[in-house]
N, C-alpha and C positions, 0 to 999 in steps of 0.2 A: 471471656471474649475468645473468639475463633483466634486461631495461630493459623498466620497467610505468608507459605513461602510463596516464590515468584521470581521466576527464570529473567532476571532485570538485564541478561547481558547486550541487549538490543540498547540500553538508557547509555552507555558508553561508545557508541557510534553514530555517525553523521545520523541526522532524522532522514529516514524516508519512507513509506506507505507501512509496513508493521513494523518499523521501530516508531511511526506517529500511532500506529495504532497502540501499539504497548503504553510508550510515555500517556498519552489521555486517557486510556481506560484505567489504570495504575493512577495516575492523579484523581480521579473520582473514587479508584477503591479503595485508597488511604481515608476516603473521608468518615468512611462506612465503622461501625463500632466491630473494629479486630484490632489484630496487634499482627503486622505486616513487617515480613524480613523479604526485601533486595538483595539478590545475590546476583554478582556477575563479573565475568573475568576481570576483566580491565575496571579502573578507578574510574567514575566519573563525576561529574558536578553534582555535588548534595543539598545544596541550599533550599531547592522546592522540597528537600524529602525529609528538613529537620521539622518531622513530627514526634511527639510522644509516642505515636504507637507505631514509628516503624522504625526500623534497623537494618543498615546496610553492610552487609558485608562482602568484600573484592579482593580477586586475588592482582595479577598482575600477568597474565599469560595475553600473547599476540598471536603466535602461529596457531593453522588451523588444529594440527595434530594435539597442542596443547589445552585448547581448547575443550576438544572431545575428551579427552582424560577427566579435564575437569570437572566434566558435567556427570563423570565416573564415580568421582573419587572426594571432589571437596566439593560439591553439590550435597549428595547427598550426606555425608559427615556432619555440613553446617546445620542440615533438617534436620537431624536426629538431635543434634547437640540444642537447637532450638525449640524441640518437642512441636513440631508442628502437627495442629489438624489437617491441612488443606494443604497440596502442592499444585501451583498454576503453571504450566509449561507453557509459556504465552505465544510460542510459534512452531510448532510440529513435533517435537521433542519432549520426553519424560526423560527423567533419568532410572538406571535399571536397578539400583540397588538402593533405592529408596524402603525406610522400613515400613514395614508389614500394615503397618499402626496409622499408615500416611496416606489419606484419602490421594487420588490423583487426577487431577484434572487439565487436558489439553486443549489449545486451540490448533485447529487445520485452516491455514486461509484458504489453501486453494491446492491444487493435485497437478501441478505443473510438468510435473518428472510424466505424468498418464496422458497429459491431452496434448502438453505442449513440449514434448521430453527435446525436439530434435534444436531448441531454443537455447540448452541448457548445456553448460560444461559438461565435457562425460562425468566426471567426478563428482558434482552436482548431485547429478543426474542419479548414484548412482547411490549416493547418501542416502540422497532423499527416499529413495525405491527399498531401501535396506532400513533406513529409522523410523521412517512412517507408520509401516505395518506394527514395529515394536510399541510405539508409541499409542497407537492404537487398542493393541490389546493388553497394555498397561492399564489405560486410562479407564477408570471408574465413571467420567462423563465427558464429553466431547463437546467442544462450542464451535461454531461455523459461523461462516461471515456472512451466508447468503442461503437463497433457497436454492441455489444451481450448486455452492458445494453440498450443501447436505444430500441432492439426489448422486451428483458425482461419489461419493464418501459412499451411501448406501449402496453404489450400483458396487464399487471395489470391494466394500468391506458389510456385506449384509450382515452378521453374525453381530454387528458392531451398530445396526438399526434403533435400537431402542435405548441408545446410551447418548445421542447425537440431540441437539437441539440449536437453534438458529440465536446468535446473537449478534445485531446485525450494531458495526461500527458509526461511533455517530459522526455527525460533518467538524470537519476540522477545524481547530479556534486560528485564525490567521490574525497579527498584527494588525492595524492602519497601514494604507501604504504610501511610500513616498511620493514627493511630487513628481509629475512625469518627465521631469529632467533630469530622473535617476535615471532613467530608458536612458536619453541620450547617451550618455557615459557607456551605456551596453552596447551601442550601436544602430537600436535602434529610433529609424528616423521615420517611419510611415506608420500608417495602420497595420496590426499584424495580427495573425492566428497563433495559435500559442500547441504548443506540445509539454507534456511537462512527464517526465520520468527519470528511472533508471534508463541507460543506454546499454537496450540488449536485445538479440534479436527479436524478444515473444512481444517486443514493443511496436513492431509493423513498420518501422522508422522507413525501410529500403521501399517501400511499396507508396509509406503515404509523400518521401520524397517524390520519388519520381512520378504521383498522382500530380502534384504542386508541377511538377516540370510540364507537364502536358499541359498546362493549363494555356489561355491566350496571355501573349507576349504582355499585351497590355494589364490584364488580370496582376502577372508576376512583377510588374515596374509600378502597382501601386500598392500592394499589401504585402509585408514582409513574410517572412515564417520564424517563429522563434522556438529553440527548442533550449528547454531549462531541465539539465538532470546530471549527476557526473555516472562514469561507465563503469559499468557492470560485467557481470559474464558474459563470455561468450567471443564469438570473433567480429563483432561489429565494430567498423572502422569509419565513426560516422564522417569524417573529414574527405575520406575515399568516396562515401556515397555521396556528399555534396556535391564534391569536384565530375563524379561520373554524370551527376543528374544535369551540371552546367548552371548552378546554382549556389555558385560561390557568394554574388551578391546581392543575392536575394535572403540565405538564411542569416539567421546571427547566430548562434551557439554560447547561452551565455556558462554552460557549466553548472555545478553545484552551485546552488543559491541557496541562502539562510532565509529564514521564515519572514522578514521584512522584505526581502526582495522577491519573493513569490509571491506575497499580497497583492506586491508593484504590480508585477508582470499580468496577474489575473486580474484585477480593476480596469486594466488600459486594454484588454486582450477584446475583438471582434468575437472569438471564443475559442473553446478549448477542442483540437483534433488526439482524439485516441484512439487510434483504430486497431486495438491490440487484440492478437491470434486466441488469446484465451485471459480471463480474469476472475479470480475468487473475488471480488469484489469491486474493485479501482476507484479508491480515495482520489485520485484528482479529477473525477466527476462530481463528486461532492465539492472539495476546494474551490471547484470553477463556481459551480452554480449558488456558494454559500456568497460572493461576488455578484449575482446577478447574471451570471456572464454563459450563453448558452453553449451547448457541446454537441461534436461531431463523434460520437463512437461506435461501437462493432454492435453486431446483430445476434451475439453471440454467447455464451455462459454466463455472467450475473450482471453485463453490462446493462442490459435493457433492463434488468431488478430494481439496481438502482437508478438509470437514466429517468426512471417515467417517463412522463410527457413532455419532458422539459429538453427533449435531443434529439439529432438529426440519427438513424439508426442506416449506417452502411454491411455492406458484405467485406471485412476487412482480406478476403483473399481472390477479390476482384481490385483492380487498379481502376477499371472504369466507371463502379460502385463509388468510389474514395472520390475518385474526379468530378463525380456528379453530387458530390457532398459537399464538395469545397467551392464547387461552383455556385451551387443554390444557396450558400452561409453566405459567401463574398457577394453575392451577386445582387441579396436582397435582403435589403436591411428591415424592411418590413416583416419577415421570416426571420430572421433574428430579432429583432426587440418580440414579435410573437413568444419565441423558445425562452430569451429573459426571462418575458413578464412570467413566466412558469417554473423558471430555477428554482428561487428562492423559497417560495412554499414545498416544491417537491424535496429540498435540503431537509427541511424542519421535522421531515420524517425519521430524521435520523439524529440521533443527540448522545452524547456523551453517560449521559446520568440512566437513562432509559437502559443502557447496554450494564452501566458498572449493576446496575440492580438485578437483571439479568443472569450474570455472569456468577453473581451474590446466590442468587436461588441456584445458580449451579452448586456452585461451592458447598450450600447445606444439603442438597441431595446428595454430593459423594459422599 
């Protein structure tokens, strides 16, 4: 059987867009005939991973600085000591002193620090600009989330062209969701549109608030805005942009929500606004549409890949673009259940098990 290390330190933090991609893809490749070692700083819950053929091991480090060491020093120690074939860096990262013997393969979701850098902490910013390239020409083969990273990745890194191949993530397993008098308890009391993210700026939040602001008085006093995600990098102060937009009680802000209340939120949602500056892919365009439930997003790097035909496609760095998006979804429900009735098949393009096999052919070509 193949020996599959795998950079697991995402499975010990809150879920969000590639720590859901890690956790799913990692639960399909357990299933696959290897013997699978999880490493990752921090301890987390093991219960889904008590299989025969895998092995977790965790240090217990927090800070960022301690981190990086880690992925130095007892990263690579644990591979050696476990004789692995195959190392997975499952989010931009190799380690550099992995031995010789250690086939290496990364995933790139997206090139954020190049298209969307001025979004990003400098420190961020500056990681990612300095690991990447490493990372890159570590790796013996490359998986990508979409056909917009693999041209972005080829345009940065052409030497690195024939080592790249598309593995695209599949739509997310969501709960049942509560009855809609969970909403209540959130605040919400009307029909609403839904936002669902990290709170940061490459999320569009200031532009698609203040598109909502423009809108007619009346428009705003019948359908809410909900925005579901906890904060992220950067200097976004979403409570400031509410208050400036004059949209104090029209938004709700429900914060970090656990996977039974995002089911909620998307079953009840009119549909999902994304209007984000740049995206290697954007898992809650899938999330919406695996609901039924149509979507507003950008015209822009792999949104439209995954949107199909099932989405309203704006210009995310026009305001009157967004305004004209939010109008024509609210406005006409006949144009929404249209984009619905097209979700759901356009979802099924994408699956779970389709990517872990994938990923599996990567794995025997390094």
């Amino acid at each position: 059987m193949m020996r599959i290390g795998i950079d697991a330190r995402l499975l010990s933090e809150p879920v969000t867009g590639i720590g859901r991609y890690t956790v799913e893809l990692t639960k399909e490749l357990v299933k696959q005939d290897g013997h699978f070692f999880l490493y990752s700083t921090r301890p987390f819950p093991t219960e889904q991973w008590q299989k025969d053929n895998v092995t977790v091991r965790s240090a217990n480090f927090h800070r960022r600085i301690s981190k990086m060491l880690w992925s130095q020093t007892y990263l690579p120690y644990w591979a050696a000591k476990d004789h692995l074939d195959v190392f997975w860096g499952a989010t931009h990262r190799l380690p550099r002193y992995l031995p010789s013997s250690i086939a290496r393969v990364v995933t790139i979701h997206d090139l954020v620090w190049k298209h969307a850098g001025e979004t990003m902490r400098p420190l961020s910013r500056w990681v990612e600009k300095r690991l990447m390239p490493e990372a890159v020409q570590l790796a013996d083969r490359i998986a990508v989330d979409s056909k917009s990273t693999l041209k972005d990745l080829e345009d940065e890194y052409p030497e690195a062209k024939q080592r790249i191949k598309v593995v695209y993530p599949g739509a997310p397993i969501l709960p049942l969701a509560q009855e809609p008098e969970y909403l209540v308890s959130m605040g919400i009391i009307r029909p609403y549109f839904l936002f669902v993210g990290t709170l940061e700026p490459r999320k569009n939040l200031r532009r698609l608030l203040n598109a909502y602001s423009l809108l007619d008085d009346s428009i705003r006093h019948q359908y809410q805005m909900v925005i579901a995600g906890g904060k992220g990098w950067g200097s976004l102060d979403i409570h400031h942009l509410i208050s400036d937009a004059g949209l104090e009680k029209q938004v709700v802000l429900t914060g970090y929500v656990d996977d039974v209340g995002l089911a909620t939120l998307y079953a009840n949602a009119l549909f999902l606004a994304m209007p984000s500056l740049y995206e290697g892919f954007g898992l809650p365009i899938l999330e919406a549409m695996t609901q039924g439930v149509p979507v507003l997003t950008s015209n822009n790097s792999s949104m439209p890949e995954v949107a199909g035909d099932a989405a309203m496609l704006i210009d995310p760095c026009d305001e009157m673009s967004i305004v004209a998006g939010l109008s024509s979804l609210l406005g006409n429900k006949a144009y929404r259940n249209e984009l619905a009735g097209r979700a759901v098949a356009n979802a099924r393009r994408f699956n779970w098990q389709d990517a872990a096999k994938d990923l599996w052919a990567i794995f025997e070509e390094a």
